[in-house]
DSSP file (Angstrom, degrees, kcal/mol; ACC not computed):
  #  RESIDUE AA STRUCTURE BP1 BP2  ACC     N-H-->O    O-->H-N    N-H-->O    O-->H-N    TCO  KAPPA ALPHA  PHI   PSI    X-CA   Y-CA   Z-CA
    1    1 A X              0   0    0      0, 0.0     2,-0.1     0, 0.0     0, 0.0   0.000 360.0 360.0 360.0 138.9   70.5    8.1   68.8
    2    2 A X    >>  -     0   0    0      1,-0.1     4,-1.9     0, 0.0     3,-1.8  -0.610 360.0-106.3-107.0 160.4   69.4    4.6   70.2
    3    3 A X  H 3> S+     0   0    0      1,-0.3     4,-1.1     2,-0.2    -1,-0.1   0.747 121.5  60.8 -60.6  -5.5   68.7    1.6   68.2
    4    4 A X  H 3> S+     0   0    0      2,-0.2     4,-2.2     1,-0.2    -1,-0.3   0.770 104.4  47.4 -92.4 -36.4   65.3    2.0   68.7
    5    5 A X  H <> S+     0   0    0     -3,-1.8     4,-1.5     2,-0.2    -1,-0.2   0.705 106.6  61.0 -85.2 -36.7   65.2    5.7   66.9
    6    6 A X  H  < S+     0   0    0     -4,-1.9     4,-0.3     2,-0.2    -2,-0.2   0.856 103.1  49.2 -55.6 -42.4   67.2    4.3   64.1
    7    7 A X  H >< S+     0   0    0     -4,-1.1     3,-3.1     1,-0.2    -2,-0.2   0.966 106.1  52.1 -67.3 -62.7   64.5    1.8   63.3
    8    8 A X  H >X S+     0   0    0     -4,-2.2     3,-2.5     1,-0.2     4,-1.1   0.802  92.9  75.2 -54.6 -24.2   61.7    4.2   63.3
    9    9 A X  T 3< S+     0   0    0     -4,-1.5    -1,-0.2     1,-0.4    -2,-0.1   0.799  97.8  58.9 -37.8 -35.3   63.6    6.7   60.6
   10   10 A X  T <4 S+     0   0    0     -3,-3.1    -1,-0.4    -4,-0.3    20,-0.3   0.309  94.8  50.6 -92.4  16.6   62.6    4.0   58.4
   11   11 A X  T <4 S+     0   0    0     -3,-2.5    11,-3.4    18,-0.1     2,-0.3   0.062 103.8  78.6-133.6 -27.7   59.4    4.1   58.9
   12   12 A X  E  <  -A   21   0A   0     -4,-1.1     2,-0.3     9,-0.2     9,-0.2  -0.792  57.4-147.7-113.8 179.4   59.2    8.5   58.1
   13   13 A X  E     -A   20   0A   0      7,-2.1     7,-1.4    -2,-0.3     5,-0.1  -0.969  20.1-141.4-127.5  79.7   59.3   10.6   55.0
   14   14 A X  E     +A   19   0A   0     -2,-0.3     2,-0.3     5,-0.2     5,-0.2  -0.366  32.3 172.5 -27.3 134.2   61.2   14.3   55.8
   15   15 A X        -     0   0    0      3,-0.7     3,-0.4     0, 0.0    -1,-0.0  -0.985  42.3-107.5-145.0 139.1   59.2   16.7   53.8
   16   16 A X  S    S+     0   0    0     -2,-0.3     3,-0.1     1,-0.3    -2,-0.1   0.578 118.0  54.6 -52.0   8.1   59.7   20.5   54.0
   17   17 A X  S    S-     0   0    0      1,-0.2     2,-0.4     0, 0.0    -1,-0.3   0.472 127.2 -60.6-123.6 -23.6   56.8   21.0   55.8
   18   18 A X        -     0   0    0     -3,-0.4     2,-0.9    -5,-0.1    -3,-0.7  -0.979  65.4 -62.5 170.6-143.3   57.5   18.5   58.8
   19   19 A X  E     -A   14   0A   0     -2,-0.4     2,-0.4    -5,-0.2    -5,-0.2  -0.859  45.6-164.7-105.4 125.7   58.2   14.8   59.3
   20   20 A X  E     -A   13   0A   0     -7,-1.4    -7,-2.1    -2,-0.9     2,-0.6  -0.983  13.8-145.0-118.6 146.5   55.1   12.3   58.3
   21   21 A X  E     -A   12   0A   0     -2,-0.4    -9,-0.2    -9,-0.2     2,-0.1  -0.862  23.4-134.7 -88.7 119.5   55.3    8.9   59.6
   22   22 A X        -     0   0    0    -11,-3.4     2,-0.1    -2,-0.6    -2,-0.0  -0.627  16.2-119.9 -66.7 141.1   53.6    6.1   56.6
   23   23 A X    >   -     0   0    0     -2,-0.1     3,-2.0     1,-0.1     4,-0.4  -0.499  30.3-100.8 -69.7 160.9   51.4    3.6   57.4
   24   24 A X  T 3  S+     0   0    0      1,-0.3     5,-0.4     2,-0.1     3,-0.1   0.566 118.8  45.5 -60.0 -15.0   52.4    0.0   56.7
   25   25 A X  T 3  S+     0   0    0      1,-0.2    -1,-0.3    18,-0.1     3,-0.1   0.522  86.1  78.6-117.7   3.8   50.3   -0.1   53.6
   26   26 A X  S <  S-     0   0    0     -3,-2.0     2,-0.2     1,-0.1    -1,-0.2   0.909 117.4  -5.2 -71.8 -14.9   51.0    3.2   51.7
   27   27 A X  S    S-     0   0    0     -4,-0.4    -1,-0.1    -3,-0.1     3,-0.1  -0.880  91.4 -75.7-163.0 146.3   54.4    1.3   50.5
   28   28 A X        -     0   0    0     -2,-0.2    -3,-0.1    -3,-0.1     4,-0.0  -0.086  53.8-113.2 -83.3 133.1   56.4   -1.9   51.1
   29   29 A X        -     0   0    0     -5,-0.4    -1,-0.1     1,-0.1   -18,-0.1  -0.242  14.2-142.4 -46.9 131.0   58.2   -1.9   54.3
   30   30 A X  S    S+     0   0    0    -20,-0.3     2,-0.3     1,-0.1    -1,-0.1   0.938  90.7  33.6 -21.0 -86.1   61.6   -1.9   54.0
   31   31 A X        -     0   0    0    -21,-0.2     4,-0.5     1,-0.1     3,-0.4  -0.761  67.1-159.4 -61.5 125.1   62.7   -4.3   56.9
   32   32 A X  S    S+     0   0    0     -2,-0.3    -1,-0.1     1,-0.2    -3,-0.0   0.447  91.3  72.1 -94.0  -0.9   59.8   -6.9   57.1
   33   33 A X  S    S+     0   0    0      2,-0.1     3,-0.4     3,-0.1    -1,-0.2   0.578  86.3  59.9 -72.3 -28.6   61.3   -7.3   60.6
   34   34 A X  S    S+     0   0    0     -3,-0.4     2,-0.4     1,-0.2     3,-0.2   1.000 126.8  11.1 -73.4 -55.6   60.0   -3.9   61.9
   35   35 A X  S    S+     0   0    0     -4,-0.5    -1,-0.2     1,-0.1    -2,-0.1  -0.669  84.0 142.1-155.9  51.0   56.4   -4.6   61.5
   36   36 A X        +     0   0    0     -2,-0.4    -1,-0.1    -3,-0.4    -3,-0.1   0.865  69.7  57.3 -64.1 -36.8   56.3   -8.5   60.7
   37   37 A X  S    S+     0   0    0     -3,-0.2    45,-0.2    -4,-0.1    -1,-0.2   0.688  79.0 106.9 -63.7 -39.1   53.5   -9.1   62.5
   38   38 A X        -     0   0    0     43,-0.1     2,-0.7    44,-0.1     3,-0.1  -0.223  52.4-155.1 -45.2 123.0   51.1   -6.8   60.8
   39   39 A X     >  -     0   0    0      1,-0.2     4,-0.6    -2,-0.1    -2,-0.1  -0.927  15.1-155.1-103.7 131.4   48.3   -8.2   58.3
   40   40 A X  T >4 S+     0   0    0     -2,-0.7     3,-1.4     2,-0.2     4,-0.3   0.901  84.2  59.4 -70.2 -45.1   47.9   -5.2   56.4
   41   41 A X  T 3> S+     0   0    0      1,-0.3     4,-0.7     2,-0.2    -1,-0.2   0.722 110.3  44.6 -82.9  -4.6   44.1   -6.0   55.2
   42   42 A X  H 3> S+     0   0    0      1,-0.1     4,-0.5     2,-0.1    -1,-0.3   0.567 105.7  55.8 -70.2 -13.0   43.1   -6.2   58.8
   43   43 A X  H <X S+     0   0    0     -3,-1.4     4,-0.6    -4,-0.6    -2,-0.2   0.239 118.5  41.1 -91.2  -1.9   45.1   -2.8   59.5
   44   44 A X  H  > S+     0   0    0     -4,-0.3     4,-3.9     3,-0.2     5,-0.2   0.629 109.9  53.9-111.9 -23.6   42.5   -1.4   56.3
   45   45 A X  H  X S+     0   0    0     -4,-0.7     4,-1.0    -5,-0.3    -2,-0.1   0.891 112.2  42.8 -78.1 -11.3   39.4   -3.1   57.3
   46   46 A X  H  X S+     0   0    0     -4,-0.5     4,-0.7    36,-0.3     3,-0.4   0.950 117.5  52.8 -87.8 -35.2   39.7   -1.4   61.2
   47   47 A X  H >X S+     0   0    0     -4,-0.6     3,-2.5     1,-0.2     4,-1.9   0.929 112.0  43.3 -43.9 -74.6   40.7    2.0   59.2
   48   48 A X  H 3X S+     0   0    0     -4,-3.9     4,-1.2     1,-0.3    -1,-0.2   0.651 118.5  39.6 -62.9  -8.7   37.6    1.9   56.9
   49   49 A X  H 3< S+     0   0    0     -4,-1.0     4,-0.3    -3,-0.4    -1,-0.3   0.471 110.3  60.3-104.4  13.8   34.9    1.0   59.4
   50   50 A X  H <X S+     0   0    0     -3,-2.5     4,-4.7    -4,-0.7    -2,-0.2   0.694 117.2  38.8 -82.7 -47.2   36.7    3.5   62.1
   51   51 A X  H  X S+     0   0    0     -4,-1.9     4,-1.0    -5,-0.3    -2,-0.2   0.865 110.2  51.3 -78.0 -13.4   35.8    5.9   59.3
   52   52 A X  H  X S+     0   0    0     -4,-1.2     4,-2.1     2,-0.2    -1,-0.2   0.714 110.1  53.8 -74.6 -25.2   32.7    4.8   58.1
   53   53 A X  H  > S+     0   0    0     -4,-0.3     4,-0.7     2,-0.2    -2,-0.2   0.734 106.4  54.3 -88.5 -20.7   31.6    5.0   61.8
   54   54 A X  H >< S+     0   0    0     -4,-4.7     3,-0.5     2,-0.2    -2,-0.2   0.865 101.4  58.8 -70.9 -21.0   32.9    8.7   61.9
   55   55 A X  H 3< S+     0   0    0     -4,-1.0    -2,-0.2     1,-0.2    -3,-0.2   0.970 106.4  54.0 -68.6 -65.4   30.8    9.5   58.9
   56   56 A X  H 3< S+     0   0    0     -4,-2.1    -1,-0.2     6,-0.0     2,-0.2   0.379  91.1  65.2 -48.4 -31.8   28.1    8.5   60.9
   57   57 A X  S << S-     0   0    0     -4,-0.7     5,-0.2    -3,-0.5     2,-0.1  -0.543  94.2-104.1-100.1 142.1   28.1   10.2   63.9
   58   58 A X    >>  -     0   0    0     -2,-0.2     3,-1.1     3,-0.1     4,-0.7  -0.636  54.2 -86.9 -58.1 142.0   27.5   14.4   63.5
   59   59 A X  H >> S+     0   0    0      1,-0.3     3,-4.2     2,-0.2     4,-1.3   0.783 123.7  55.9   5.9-102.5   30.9   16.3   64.0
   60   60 A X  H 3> S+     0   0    0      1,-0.3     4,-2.0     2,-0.2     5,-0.3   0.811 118.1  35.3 -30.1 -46.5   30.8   16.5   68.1
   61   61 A X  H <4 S+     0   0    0     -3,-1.1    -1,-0.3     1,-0.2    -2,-0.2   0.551  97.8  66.8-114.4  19.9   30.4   13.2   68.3
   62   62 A X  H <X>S+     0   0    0     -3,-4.2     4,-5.1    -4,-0.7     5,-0.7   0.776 112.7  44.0 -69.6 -54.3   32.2   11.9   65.9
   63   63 A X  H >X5S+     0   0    0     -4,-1.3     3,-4.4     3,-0.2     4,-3.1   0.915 110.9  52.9 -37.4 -87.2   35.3   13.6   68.4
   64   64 A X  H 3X5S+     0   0    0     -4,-2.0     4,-2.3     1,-0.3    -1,-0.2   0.675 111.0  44.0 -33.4 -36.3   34.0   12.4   71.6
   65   65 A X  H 3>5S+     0   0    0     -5,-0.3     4,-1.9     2,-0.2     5,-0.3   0.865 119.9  47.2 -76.5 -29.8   33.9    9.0   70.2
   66   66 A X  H <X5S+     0   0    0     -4,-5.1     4,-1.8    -3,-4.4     5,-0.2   0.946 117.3  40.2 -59.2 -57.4   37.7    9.6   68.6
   67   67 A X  H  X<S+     0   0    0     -4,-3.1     4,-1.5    -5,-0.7    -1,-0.2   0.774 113.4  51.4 -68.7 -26.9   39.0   11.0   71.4
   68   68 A X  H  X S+     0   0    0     -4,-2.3     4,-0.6    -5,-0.3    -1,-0.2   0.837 112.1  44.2 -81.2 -23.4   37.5    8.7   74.1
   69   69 A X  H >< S+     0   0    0     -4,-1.9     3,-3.0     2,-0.2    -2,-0.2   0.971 114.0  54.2 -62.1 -64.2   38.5    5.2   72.4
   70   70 A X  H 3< S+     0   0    0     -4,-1.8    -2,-0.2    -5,-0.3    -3,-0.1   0.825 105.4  56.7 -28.8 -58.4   42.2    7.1   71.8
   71   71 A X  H 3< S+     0   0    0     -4,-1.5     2,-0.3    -5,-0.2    -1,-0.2   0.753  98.2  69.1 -43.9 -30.4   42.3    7.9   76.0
   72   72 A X  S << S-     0   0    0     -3,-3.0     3,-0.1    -4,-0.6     2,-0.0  -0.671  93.6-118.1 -92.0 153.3   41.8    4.1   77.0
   73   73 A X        -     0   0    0     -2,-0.3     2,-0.2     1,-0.1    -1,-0.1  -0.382  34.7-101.1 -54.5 143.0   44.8    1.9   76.2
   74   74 A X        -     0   0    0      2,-0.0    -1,-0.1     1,-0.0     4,-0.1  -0.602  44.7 -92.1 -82.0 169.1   44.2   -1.0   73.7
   75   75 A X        -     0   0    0     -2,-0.2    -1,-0.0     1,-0.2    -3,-0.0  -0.386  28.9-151.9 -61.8 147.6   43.7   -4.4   75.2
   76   76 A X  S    S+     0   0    0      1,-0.1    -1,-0.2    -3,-0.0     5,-0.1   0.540 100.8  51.3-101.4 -20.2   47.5   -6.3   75.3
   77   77 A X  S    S+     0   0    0      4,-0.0     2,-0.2     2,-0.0    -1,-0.1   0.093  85.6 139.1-150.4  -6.1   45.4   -9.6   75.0
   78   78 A X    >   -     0   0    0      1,-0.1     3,-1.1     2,-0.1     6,-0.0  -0.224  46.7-148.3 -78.9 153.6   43.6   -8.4   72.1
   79   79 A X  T 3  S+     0   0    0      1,-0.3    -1,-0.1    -2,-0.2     3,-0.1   0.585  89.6  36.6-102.9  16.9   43.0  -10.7   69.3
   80   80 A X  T >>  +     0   0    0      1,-0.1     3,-2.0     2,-0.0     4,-1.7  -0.288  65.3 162.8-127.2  38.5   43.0   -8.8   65.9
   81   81 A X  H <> S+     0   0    0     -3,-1.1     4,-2.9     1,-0.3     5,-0.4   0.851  76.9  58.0 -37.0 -61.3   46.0   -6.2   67.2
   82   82 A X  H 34 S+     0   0    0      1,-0.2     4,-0.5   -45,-0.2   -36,-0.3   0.900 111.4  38.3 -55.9 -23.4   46.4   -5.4   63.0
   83   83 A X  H X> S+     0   0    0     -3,-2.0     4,-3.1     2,-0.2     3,-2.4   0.974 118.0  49.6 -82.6 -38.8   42.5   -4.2   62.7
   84   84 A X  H 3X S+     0   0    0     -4,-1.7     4,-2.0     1,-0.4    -2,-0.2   0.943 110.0  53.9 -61.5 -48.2   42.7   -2.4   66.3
   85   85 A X  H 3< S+     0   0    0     -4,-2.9    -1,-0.4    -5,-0.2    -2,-0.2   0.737 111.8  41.9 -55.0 -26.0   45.9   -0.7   65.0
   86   86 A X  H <> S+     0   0    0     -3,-2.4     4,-1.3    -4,-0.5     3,-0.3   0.838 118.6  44.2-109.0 -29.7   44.1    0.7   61.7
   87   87 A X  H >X S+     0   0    0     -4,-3.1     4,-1.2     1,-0.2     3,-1.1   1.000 113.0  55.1 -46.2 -62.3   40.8    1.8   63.5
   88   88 A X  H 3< S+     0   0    0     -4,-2.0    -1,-0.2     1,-0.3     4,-0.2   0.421 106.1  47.5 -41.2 -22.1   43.0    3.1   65.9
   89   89 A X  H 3> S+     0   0    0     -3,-0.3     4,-2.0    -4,-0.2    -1,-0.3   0.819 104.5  60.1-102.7 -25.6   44.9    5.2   63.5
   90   90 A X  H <X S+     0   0    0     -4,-1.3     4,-1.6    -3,-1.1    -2,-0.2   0.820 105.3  50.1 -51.6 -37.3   41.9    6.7   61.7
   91   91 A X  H  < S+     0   0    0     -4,-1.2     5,-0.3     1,-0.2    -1,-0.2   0.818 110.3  45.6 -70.6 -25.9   40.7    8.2   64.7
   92   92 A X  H  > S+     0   0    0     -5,-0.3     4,-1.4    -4,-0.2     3,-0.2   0.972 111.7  53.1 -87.6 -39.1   43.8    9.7   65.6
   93   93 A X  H  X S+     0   0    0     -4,-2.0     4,-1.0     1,-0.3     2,-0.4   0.632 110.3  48.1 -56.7 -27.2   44.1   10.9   62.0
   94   94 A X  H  < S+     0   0    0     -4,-1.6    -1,-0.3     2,-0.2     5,-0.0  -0.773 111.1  56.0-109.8 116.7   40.4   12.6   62.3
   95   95 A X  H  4 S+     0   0    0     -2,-0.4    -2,-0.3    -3,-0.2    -3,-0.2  -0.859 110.6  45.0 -34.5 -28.9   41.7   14.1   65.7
   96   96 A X  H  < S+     0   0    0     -4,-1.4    -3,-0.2    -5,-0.3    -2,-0.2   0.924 125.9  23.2 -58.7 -49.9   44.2   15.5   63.9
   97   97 A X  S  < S+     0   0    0     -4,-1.0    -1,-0.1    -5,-0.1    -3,-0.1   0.308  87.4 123.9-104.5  -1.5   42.7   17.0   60.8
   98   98 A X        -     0   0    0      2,-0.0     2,-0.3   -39,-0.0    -3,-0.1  -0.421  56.0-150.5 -40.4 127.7   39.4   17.2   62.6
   99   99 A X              0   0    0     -5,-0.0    -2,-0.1     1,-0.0    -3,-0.0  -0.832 360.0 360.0-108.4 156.4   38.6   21.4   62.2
  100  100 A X              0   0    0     -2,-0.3    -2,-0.0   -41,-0.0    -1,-0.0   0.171 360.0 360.0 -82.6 360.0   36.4   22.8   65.2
């Protein structure tokens, strides 16, 4: 196990039904060193208007729109990394639980 694997342990919850990773704001971080950088109420305002904007769209293109933002990398240069990180995890969260 590398240090790198160690760190993230501390970041999931073992549950009998499988590993879930938390997001920064469901409880207080542990290390404020893993994830110093994060402003948590910019990691909630890109979640809720990622979701608000999924509500909008009908089902198909609520996906398309998930799935194509997910495909592109985010910008390295961008300048609100905690809100792009919380949009960015609602979409992957309705690709996940999304049903067909």
């Amino acid at each position: 196990m590398t240090r790198g694997d160690e760190d993230s342990l501390d970041l999931d919850i073992v549950t009998p039904h499988g590993v879930v990773t938390r997001l920064p704001t469901s409880f207080p971080i542990v290390d404020h060193e893993l994830d110093g950088h994060l402003d948590p109420d910019l990691f909630q305002k890109g979640f809720e208007d990622a979701n608000e904007r999924l509500c909008g769209f009908p089902p198909p293109w609520a996906r398309h729109h998930a799935s194509s933002t997910m495909a592109v990398e985010p910008d390295p240069d961008d300048e609100e990394p905690s809100y792009t990180r919380g949009y960015r995890a609602a979409l992957y969260g309705y690709l996940r639980h999304a049903v067909d």
